[in-house]
Structure formats: C-alpha cells, structure tokens
N, CA, C and O atoms as a Tinker XYZ file with bonds, in Angstrom:
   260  protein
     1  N    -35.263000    1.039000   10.923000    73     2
     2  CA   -34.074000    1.729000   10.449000    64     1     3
     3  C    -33.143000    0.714000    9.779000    63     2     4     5
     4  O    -32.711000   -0.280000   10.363000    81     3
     5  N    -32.886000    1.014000    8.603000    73     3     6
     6  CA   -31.832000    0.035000    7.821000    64     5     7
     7  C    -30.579000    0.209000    8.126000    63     6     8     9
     8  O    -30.134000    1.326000    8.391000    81     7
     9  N    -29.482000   -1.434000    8.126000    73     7    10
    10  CA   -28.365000   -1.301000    8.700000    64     9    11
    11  C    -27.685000   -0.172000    7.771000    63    10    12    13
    12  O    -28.064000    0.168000    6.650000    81    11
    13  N    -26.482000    0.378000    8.579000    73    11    14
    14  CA   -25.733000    1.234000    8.057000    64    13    15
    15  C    -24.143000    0.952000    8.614000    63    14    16    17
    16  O    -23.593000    0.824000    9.708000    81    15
    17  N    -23.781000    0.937000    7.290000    73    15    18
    18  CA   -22.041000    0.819000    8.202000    64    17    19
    19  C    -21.236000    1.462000    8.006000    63    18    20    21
    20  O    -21.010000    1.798000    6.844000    81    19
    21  N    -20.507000    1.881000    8.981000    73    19    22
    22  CA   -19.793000    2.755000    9.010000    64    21    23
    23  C    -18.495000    2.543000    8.914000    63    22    24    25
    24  O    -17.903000    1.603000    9.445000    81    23
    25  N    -17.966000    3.468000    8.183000    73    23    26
    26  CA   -16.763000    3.826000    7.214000    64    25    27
    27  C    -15.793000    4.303000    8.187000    63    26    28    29
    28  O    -15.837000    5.532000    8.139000    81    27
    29  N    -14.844000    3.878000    9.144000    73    27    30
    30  CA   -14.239000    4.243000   10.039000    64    29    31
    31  C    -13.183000    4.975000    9.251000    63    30    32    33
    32  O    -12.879000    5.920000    9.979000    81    31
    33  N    -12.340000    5.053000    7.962000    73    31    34
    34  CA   -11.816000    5.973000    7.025000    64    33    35
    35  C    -12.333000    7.307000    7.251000    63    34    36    37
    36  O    -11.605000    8.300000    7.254000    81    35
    37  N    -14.211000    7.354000    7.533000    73    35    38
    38  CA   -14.477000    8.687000    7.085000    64    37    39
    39  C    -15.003000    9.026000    8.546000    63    38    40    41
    40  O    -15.948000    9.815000    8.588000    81    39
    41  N    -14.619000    8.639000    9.490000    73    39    42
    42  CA   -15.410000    8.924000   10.469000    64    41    43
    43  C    -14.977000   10.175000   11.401000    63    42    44    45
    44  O    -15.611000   10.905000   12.164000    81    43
    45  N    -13.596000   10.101000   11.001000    73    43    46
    46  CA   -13.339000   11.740000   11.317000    64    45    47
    47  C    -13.129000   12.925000   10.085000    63    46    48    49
    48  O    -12.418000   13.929000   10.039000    81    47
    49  N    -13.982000   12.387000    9.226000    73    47    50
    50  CA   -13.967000   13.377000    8.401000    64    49    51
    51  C    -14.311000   14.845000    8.440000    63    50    52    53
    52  O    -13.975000   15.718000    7.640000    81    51
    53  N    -14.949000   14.929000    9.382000    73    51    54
    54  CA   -16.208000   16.023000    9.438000    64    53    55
    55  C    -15.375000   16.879000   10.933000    63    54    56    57
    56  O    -15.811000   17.823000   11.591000    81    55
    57  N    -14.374000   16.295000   11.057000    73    55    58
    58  CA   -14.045000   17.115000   12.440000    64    57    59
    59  C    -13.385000   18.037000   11.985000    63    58    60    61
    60  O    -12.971000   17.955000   10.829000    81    59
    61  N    -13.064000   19.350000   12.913000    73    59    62
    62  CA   -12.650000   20.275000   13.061000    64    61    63
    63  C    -11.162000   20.292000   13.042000    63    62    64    65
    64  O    -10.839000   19.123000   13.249000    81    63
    65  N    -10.354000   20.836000   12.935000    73    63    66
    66  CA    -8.781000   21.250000   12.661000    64    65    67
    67  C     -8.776000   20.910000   14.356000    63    66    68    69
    68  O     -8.353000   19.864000   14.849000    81    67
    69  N     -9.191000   21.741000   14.893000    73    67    70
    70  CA    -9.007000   21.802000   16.716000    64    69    71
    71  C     -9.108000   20.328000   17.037000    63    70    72    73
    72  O     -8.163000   19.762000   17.586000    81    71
    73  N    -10.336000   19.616000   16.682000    73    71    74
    74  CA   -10.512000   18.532000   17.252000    64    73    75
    75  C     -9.975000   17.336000   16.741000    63    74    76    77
    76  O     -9.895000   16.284000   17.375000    81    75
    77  N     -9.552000   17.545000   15.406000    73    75    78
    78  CA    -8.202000   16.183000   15.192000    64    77    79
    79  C     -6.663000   16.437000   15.553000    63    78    80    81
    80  O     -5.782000   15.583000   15.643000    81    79
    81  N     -6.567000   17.670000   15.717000    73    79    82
    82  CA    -5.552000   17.774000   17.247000    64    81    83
    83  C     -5.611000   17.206000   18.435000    63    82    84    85
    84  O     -4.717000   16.521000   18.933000    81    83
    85  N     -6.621000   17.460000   18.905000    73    83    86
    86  CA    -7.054000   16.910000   20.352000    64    85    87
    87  C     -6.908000   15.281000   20.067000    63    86    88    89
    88  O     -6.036000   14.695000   20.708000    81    87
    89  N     -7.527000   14.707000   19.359000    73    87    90
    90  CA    -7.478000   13.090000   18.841000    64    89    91
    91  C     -6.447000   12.577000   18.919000    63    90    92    93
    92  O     -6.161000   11.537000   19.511000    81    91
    93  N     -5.437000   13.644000   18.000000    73    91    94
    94  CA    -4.104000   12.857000   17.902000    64    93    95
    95  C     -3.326000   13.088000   18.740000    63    94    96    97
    96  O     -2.400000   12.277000   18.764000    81    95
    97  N     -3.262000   14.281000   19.860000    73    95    98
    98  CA    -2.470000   14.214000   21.511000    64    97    99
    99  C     -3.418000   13.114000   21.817000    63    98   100   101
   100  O     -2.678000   12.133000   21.890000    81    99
   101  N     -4.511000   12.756000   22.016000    73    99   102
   102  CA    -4.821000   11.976000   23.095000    64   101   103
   103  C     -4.340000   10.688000   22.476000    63   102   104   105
   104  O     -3.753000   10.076000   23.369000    81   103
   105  N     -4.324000   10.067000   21.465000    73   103   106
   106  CA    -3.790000    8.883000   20.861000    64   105   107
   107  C     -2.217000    8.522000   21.297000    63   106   108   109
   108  O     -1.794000    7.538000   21.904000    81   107
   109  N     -1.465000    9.751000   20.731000    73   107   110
   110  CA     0.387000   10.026000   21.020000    64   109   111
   111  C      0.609000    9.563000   22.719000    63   110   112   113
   112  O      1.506000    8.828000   23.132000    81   111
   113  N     -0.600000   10.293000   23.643000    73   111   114
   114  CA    -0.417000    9.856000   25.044000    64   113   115
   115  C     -1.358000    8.369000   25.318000    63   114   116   117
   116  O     -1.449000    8.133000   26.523000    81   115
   117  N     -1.849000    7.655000   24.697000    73   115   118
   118  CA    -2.167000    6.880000   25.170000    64   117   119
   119  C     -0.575000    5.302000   24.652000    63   118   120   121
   120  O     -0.011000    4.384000   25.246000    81   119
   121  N     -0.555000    5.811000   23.502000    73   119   122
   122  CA     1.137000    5.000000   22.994000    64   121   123
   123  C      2.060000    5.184000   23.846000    63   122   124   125
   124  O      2.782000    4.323000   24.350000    81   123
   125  N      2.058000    6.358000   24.036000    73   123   126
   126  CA     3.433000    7.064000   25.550000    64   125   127
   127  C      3.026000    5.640000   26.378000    63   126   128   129
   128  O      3.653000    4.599000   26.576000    81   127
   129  N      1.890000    6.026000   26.703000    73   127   130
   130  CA     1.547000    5.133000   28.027000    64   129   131
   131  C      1.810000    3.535000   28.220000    63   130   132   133
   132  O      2.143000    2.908000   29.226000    81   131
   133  N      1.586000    3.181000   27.125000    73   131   134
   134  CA     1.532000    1.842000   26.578000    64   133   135
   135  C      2.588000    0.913000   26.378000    63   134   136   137
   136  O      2.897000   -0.156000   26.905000    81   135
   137  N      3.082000    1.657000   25.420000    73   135   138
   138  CA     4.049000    0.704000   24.936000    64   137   139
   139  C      6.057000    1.712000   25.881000    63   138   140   141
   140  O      6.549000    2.811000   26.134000    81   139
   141  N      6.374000    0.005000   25.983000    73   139   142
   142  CA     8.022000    0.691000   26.984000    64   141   143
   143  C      8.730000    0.813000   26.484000    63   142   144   145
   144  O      9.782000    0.808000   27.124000    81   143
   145  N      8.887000    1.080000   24.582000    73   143   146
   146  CA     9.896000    1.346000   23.553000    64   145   147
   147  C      9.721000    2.698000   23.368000    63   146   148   149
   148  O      8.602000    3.135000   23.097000    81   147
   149  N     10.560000    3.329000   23.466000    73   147   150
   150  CA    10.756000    4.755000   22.527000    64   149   151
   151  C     10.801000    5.135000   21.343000    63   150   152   153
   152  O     11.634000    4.713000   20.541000    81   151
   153  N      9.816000    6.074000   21.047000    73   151   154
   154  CA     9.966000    6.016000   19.890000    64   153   155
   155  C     11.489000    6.604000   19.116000    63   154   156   157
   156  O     11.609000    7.823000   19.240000    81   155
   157  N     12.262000    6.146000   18.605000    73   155   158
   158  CA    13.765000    6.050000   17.937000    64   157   159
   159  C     13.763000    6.058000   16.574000    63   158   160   161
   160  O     14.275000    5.003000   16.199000    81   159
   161  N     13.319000    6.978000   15.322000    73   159   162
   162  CA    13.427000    6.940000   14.326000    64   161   163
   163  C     14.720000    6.451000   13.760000    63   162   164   165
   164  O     15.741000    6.702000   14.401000    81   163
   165  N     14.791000    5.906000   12.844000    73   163   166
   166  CA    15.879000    5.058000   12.045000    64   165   167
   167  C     16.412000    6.249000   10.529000    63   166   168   169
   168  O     15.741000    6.204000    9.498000    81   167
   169  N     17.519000    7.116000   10.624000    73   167   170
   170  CA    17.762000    7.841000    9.795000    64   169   171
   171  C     18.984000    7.614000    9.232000    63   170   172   173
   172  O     19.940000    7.672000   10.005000    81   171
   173  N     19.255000    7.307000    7.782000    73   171   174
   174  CA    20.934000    7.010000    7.559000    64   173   175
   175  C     20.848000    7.806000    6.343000    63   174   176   177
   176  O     19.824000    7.901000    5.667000    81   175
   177  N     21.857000    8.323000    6.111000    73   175   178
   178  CA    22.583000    9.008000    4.468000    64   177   179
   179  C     23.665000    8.738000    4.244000    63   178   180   181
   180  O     24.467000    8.268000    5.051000    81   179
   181  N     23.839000    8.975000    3.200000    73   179   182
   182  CA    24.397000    7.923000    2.111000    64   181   183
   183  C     25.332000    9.070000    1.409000    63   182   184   185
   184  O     24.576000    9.886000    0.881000    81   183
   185  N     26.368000    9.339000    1.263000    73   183   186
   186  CA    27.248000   10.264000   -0.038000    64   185   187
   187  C     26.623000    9.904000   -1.528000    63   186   188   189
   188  O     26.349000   10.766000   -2.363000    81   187
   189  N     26.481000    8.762000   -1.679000    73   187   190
   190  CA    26.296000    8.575000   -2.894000    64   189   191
   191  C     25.425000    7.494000   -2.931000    63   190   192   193
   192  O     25.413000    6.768000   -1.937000    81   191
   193  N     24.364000    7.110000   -4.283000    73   191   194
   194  CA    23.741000    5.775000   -4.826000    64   193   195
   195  C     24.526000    4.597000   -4.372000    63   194   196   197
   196  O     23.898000    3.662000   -3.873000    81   195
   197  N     26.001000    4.511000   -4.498000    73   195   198
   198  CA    26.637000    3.350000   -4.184000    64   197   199
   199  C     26.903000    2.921000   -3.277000    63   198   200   201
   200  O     26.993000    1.704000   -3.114000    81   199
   201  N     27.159000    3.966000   -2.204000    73   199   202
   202  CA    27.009000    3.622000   -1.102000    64   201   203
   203  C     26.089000    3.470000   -0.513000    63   202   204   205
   204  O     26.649000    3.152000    0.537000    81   203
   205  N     24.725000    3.412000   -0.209000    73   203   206
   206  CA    23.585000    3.527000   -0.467000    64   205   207
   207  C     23.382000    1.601000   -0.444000    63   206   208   209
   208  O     23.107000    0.860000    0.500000    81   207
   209  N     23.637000    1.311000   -1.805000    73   207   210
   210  CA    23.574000    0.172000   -1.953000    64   209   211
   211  C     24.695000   -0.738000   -1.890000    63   210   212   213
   212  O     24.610000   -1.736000   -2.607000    81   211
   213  N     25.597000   -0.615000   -1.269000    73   211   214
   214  CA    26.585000   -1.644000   -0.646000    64   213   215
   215  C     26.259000   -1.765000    0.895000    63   214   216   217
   216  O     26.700000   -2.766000    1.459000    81   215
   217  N     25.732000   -1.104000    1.433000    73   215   218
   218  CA    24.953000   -0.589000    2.740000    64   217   219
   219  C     23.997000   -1.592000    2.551000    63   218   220   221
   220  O     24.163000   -2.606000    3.229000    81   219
   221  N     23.242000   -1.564000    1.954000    73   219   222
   222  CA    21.641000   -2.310000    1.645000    64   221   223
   223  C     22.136000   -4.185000    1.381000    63   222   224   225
   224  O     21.664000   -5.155000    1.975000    81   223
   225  N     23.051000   -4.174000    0.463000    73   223   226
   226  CA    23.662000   -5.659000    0.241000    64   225   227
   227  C     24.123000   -6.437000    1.919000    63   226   228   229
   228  O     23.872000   -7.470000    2.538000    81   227
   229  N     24.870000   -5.272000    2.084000    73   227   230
   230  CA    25.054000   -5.802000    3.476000    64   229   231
   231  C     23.840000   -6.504000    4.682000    63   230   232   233
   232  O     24.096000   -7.470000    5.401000    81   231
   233  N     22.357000   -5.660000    4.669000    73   231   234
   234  CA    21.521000   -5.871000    5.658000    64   233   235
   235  C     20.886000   -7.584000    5.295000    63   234   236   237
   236  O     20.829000   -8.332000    4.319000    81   235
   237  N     20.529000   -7.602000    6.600000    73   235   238
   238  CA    19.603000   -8.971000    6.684000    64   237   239
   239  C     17.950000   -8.467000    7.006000    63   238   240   241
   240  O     17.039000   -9.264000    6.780000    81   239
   241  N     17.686000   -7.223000    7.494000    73   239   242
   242  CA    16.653000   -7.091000    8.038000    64   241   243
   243  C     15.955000   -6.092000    6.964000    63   242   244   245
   244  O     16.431000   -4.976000    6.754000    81   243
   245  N     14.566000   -6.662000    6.168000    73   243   246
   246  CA    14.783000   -6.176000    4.819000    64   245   247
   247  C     13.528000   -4.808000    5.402000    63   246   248   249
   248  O     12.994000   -4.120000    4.531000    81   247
   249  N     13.277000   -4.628000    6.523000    73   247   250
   250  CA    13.022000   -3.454000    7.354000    64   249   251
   251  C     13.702000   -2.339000    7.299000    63   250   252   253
   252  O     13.171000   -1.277000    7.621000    81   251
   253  N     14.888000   -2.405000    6.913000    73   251   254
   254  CA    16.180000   -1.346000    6.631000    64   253   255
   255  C     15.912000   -0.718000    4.807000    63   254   256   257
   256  O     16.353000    0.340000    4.357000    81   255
   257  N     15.187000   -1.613000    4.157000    73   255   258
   258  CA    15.881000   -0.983000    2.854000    64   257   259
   259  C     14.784000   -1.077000    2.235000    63   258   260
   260  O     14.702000   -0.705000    1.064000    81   259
C-alpha cells in the first residue's frame, strides 16, 4: 500500500452537519477545561474614523488595532 497523507484541512470534510456539532462542543469543553482564562471578547466603537484612530495612536499593544 503506497504512503498516503493526509490532509487534516479535509479530514472533516465528509462529516455530517450533526457530527461537526458534536466536534465542536466536544473541543469548546475540552478549552473550558483547560485553559483558567475566560473567554472575554475585546469589543470597542468608535463615533467616528477619528476617533477610531486617535484611540489606535494611543495603543502600545498592536493586538488592539
């Protein structure tokens, strides 16, 4: 049998709607489990472009912008 390698991109290709549900609860609870940070999304708005970017001039953490 000749090597074959596998395409971990496509490896849930072929699954079912049901069963990449199931995948991704069991993944979400294994992160729960894992890691002791919460997940805390980072959301800011802005009135305007300018403010926006006087906001952004300000940061050091280029994670923000």
């Amino acid at each position: 049998m000749p090597f074959q390698e596998k395409n971990n991109a496509l490896e849930g290709a072929f699954y079912s709607l049901k069963k990449r549900l199931k995948t991704l609860d069991e993944l979400y609870q294994q992160y729960c489990w894992l890691t002791p940070h919460k997940l805390k999304p980072f959301v800011k708005s802005f009135n305007s472009i300018r403010d926006y970017e006087a906001w952004k001039r300000k940061q050091k953490n280029p994670w923000y912008w």
